[in-house]
N, C-alpha and C positions, 0 to 999 in steps of 0.2 A: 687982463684975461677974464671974460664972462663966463661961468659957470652955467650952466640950463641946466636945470635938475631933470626937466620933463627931457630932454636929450639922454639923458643917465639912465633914465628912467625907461623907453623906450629899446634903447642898446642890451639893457638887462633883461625888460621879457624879450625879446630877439632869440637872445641867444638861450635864455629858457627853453622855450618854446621847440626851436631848433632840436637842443640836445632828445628834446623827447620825441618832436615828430618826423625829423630825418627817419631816424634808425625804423621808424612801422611803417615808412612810405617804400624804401630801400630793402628792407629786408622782409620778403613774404612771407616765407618759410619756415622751419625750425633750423636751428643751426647745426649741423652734423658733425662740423670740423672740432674733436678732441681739443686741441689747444686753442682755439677760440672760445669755446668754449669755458675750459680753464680759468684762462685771461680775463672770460666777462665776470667769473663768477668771483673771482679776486681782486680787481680793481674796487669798488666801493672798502675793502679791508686795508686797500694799501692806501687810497687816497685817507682814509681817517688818523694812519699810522703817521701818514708825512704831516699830519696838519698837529696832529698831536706830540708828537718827540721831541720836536725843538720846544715846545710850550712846558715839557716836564724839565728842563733842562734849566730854560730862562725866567720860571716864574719864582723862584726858589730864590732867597738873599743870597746862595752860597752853590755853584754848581755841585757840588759834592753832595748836598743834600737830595736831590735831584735823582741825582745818579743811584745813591746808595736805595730810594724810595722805587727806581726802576725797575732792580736789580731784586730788588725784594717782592714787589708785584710780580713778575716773570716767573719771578718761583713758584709764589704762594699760587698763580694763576695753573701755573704748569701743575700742580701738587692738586689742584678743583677743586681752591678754596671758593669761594661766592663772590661777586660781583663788589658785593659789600663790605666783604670781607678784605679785598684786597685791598679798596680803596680807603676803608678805614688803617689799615694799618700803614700803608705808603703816607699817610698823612702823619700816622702817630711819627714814623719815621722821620718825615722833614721836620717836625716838630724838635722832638728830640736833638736832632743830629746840630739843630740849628741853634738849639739853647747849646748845647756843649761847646760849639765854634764861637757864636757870637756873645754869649753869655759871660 
């Protein structure tokens, strides 16, 4: 099996390109429809969510760590602590949790 990278390459701005200039050829207007709406304003949040949550899960020596660092950013996030704030201590956390288990 021959690989063409300039084939890959090609197929990738396609469907770049695509994603951007369908929707302004397609859609003249502003869009009125409430749950479309919605939908468009939500998707960039949910696609981040699904590329992110398996990777908090599996990058971690111990799922538990993971989980417990998740479980603790959701709070600290919910509570508005900072961006930094949250990410520094989900890290203290796997740290932690992972000396106790594997330690």
């Amino acid at each position: 099996m021959r690989h063409d990278i300039y084939l890959y390459l090609l197929v990738m701005s396609a469907v770049t390109l695509a994603i951007r200039i369908v929707p302004l050829t397609l859609i003249r207007r502003q869009i009125k429809n409430r749950f479309l709406r919605s939908f468009l304003f939500y998707v960039p949040y949910v696609t981040l969510a699904v590329m992110t949550f398996p990777a908090i899960l599996e990058t971690t020596q111990t799922p538990v760590s993971g989980a417990l660092a998740l479980a603790a950013g959701i709070a600290l996030a919910w509570y508005g602590a900072s961006l930094f704030k949250v990410s520094a201590a989900c890290c203290l956390i796997v740290f932690c949790v992972e000396w106790i288990l594997l330690g």
